[in-house]
C-alpha positions in Angstrom: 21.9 12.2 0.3 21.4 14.6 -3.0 21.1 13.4 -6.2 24.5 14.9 -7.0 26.1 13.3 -4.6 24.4 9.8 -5.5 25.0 10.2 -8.9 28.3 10.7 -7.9 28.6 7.6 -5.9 27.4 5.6 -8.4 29.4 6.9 -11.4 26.7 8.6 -13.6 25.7 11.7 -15.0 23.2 13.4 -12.2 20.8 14.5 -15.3 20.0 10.5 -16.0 19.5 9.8 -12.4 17.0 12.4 -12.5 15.3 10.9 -15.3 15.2 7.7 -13.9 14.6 8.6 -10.6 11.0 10.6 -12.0 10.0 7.9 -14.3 11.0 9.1 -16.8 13.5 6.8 -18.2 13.7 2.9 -17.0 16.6 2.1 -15.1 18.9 -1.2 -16.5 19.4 -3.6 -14.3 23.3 -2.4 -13.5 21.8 0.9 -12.2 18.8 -0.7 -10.4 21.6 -2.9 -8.8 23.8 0.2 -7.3 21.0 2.3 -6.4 19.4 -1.2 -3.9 23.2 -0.8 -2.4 23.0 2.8 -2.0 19.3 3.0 -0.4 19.7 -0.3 1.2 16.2 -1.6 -0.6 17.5 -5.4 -0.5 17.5 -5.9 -3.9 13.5 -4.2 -4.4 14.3 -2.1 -7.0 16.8 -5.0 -8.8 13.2 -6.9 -9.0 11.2 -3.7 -10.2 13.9 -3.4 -13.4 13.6 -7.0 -14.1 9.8 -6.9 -13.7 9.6 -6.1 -17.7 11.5 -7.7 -20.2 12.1 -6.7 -23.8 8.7 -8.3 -25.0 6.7 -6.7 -22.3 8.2 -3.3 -23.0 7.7 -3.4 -26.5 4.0 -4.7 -26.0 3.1 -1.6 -23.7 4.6 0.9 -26.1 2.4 -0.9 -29.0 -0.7 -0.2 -26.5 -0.1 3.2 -26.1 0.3 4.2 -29.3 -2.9 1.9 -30.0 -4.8 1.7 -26.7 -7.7 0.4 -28.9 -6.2 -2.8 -29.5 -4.8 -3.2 -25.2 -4.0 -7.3 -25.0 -4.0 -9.2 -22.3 0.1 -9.6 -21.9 0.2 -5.5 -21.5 -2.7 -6.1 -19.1 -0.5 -8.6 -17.2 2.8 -6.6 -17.7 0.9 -3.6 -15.8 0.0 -5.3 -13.3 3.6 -6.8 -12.7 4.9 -3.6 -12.6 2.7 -2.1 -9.7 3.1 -5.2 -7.7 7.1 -4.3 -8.0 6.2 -0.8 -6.8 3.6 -2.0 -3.7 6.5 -4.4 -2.5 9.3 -1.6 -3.2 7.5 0.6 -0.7 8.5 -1.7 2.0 11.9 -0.4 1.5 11.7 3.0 0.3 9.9 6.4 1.8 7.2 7.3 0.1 8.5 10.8 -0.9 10.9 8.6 -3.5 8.7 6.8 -4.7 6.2 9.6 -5.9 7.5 11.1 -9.1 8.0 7.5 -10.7 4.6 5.7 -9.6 3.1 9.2 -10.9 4.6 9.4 -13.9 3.2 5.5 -14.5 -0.3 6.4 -13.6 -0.1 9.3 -16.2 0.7 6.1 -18.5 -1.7 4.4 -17.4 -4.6 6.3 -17.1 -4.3 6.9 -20.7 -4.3 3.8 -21.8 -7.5 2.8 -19.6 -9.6 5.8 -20.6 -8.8 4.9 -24.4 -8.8 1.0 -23.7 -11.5 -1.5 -26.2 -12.0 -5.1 -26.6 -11.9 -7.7 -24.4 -8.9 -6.4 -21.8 -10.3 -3.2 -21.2 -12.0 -3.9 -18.0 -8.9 -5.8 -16.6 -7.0 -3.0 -17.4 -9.5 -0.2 -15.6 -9.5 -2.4 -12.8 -5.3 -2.4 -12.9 -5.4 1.4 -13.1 -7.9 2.0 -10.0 -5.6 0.1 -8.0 -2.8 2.1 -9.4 -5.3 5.4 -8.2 -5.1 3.6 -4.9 -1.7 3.5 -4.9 -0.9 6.6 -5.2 -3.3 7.8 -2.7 -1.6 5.6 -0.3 1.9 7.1 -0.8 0.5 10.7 -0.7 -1.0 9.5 2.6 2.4 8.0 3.5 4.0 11.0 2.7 1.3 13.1 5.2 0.8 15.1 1.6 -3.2 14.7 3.3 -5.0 16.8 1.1 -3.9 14.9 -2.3 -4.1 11.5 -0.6 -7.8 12.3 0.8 -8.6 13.6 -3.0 -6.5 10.3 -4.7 -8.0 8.1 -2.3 -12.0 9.5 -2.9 -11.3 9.1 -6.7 -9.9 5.6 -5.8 -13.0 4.2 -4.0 -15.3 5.8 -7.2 -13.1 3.7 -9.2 -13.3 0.8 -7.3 -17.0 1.0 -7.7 -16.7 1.4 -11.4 -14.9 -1.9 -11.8 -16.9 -3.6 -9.5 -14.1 -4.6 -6.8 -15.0 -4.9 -2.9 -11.8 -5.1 -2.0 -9.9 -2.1 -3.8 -12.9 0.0 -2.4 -12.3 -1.2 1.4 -8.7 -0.9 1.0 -9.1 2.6 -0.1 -11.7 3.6 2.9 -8.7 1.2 5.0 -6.2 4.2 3.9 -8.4 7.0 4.6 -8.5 5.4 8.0 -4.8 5.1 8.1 -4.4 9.1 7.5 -7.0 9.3 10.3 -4.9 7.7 12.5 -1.8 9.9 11.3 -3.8 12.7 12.2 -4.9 12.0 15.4 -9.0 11.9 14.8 -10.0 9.5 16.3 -14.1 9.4 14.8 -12.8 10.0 11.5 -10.8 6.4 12.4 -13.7 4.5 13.2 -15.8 6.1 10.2 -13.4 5.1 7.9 -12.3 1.6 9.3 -15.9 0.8 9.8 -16.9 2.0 6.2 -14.0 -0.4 5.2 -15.6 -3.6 7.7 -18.9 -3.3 6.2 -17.9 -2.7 2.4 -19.6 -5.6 0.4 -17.2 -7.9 -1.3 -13.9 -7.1 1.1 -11.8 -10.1 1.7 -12.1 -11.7 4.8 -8.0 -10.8 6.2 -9.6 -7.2 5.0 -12.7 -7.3 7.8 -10.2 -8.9 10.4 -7.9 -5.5 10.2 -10.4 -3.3 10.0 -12.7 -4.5 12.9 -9.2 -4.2 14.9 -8.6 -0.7 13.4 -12.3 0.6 14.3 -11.5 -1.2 17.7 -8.8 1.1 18.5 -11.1 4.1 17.6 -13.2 3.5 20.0 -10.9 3.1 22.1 -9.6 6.3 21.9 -12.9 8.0 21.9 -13.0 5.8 25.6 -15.8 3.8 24.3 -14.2 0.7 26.0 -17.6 -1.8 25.2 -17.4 -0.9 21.5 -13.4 -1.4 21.3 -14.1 -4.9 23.0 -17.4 -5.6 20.9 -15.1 -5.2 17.9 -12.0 -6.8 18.9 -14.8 -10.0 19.5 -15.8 -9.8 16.1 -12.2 -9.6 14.9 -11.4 -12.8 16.5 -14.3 -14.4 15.0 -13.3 -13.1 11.7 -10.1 -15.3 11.8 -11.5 -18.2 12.1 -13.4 -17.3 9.2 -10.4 -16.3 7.3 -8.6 -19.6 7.7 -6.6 -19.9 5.6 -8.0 -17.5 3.1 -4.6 -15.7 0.8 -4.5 -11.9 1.4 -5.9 -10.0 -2.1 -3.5 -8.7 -3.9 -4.3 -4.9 -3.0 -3.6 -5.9 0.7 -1.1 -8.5 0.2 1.3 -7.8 3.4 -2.2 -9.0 5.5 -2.2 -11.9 7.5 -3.7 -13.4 10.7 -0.5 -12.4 12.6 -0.4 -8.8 10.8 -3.6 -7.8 12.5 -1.7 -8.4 16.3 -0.3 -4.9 16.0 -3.6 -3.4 15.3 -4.8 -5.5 18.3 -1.9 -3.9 20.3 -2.7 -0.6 19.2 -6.2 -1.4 20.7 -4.9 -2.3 24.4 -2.2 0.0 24.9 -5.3 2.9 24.2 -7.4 1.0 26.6 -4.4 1.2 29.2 -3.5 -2.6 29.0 0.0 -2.5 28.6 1.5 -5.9 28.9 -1.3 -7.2 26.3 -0.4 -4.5 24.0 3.0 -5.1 23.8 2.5 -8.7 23.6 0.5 -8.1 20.7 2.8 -5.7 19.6 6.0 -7.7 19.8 3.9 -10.4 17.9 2.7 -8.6 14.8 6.1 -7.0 14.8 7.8 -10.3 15.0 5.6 -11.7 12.1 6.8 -9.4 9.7 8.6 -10.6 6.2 12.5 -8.7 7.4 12.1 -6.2 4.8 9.0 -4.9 6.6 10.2 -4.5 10.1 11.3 -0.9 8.8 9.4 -0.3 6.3 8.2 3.7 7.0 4.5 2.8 7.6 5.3 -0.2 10.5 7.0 3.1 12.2 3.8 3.8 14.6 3.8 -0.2 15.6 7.3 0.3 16.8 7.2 3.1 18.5 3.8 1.6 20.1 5.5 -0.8 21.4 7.8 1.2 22.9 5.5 3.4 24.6 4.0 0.0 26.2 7.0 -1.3 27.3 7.9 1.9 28.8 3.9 2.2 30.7 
């Protein structure tokens, strides 16, 4: 659909959609409301406009204009508002959700390269995940140039603040592209970068043992794929019942099936990869099960039923 023709659907000027739509004006919750009917985004983008409220918006513009005096509240706000936009991408293509999250970093980035005090190093930690982010929908989008460049600058950040786990997320996404793009060492250099990162979470290791597993497999290095899908399972018992960090919060024990599946139906076992498959698949929150990354799962599963 065009932006003239949503605008039109919705009953407001096309040059305001625009503006919202590139972040550069918030939407109110009215608007938020008709565009999750339009898009079908099950009320994601009614959450993202209620993420900030009056005091939070007020406090951010205060930061900006001071970024000296960042508090923790504006910290907090932040950080709110890119959880909103990680969960929103569950229900929206990443080619929507580009302009806004950009715009935000653009925000955002100055307020952490001006930051002082005692919130300054919460608030470059929010903004390397925010670099992440973006270098995950650029990868989403297949735009693989910018999400290999957003993604390098993520993991130097990631570094800076200190943070395992937004530097093996990032290496995690530089595997995904990997995958997208059908090479399969770069998949186990960038998964295994990703399994051996000091300070990942534990549900981090789990996916990304699976994710070098299927690597191998690919490569036909059968012994390697099964070495690692070992160490996976090990991993979950380690994991127990560890939470998911909030860079990789969709992870869970049953997330990692479909990577598992992924591993069998490349090793030719069909009926175990579609039982994985149908697993992970199944395990999904509902506004997941078509989200535009889980694509490749489903269409695995397909192939495996269809072996």
């Amino acid at each position: 659909m065009s932006l003239r023709a949503a605008a039109r659907a919705m009953h407001i000027d096309p040059g305001h959609l625009s503006r919202v739509l590139s972040g550069k004006r918030s939407p109110s919750p009215q608007l938020a409301e008709a565009l999750d009917g339009l898009v079908g985004a099950e009320g994601a983008l009614a959450d993202l406009a209620a993420t900030l409220d009056e005091d939070d918006r007020g406090r951010i513009a205060h930061s900006v204009a001071e970024p000296a005096r960042v508090d923790l509240g504006t910290v907090r706000a932040l950080a709110d508002v890119l959880a909103a936009q990680r969960r929103l991408d569950d229900t929206l293509p990443a080619t929507a959700m580009l302009p806004s999250t950009s715009a935000q970093w653009e925000t955002v980035e100055r307020l952490a390269r001006d930051a002082r005090g005692p919130h300054a190093d919460a608030l470059r930690e929010v903004a390397a995940e925010w670099v992440q982010f973006v270098g995950w929908l650029h990868a989403e989008a297949r735009n693989d140039a910018d999400a290999v460049r957003w993604l390098t600058e993520a993991e130097d950040r990631a570094d800076e603040v200190g943070s395992g786990e937004l530097a093996a997320q990032a290496a995690n996404f530089k595997g995904y592209l990997a995958r997208r793009q059908g090479r399969p060492r770069a998949i186990v250099r960038w998964f295994s970068a990703a399994y051996y990162t000091p300070g990942a979470a534990p549900l981090q290791r789990v996916g990304d043992a699976v994710q070098a597993a299927h690597g191998y497999a690919l490569l036909g290095e059968r012994d390697a794929a099964r070495r690692l899908l070992g160490e996976a399972s090990d991993l979950v018992d380690e994991a127990g019942d560890t939470e998911a960090p909030g860079t990789a919060y969709w992870l869970s024990p049953t997330f990692s099936r479909m990577g598992m599946g992924l591993v069998h139906l490349a090793l030719g076992e069909y009926a175990e990869a579609a039982a994985n498959l149908r697993a992970g698949l199944d395990g999904l929150p509902s506004e997941q099960r078509h989200a535009e990354w889980s694509r490749e799962y489903r269409d695995a599963l397909e192939e495996a039923r269809a072996a």
